[in-house]
C-alpha positions in Angstrom: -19.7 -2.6 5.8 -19.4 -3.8 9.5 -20.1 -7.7 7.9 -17.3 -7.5 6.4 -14.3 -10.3 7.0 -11.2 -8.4 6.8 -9.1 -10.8 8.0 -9.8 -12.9 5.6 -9.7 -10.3 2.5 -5.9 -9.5 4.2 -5.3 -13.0 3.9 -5.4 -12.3 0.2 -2.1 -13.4 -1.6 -2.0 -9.6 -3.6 -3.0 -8.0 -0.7 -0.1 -9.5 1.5 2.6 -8.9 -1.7 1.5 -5.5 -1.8 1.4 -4.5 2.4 4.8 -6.6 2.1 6.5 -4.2 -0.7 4.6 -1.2 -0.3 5.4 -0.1 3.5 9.7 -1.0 3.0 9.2 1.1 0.4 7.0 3.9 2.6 9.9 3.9 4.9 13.0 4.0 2.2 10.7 7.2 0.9 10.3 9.0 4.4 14.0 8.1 5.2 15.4 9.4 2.0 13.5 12.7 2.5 14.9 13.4 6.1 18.3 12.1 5.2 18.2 14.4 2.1 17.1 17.4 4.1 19.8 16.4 7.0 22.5 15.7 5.1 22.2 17.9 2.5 22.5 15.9 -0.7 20.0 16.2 -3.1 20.4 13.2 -4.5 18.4 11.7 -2.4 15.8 14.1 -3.3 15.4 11.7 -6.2 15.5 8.9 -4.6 12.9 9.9 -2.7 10.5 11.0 -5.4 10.9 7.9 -7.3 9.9 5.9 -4.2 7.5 8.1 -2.8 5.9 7.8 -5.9 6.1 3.7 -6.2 4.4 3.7 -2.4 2.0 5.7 -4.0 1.4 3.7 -6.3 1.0 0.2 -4.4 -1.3 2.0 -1.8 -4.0 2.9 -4.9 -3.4 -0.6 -5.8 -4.2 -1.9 -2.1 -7.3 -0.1 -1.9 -8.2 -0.7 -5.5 -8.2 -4.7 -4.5 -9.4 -4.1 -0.9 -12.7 -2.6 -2.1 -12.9 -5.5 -5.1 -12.9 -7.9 -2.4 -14.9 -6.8 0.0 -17.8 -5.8 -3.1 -16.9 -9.7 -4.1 -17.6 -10.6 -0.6 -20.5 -8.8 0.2 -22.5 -9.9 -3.0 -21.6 -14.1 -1.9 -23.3 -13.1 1.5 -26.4 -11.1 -0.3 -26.1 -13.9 -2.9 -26.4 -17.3 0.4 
């Protein structure tokens, strides 16, 4: 897997929409958790679930497309 170009599979438009609205949303989870805890309002304990689970979410899809690209990549070099 070291012949891999990952600049160019981060280059990717989907992989650049989902590193662009999955880590605000990784940092809107881990805030709402702390300022939850802190502050004590558990409101935010739902805020946080529901983003926790969204970042979730966009990370399985971020892996998902990083290994489809870099299969799709390495079978064009086996293929040249």
């Amino acid at each position: 897997m070291s012949s891999l170009d990952r600049k160019a599979i981060r280059a990717d438009k989907w992989m650049q929409r989902f590193m662009k609205t999955g880590i605000p949303v990784a940092v809107v989870s881990v805030l709402s958790l702390w300022a939850g805890w802190l502050l004590k309002i558990p409101a935010l304990g739902s805020v946080f679930m529901i983003t926790a689970s969204t970042a979730l979410v966009i990370g399985m899809l971020y892996n998902i497309r990083f290994v489809i690209l870099s299969v799709r990549q390495i079978k064009t070099k086996q293929d040249d």
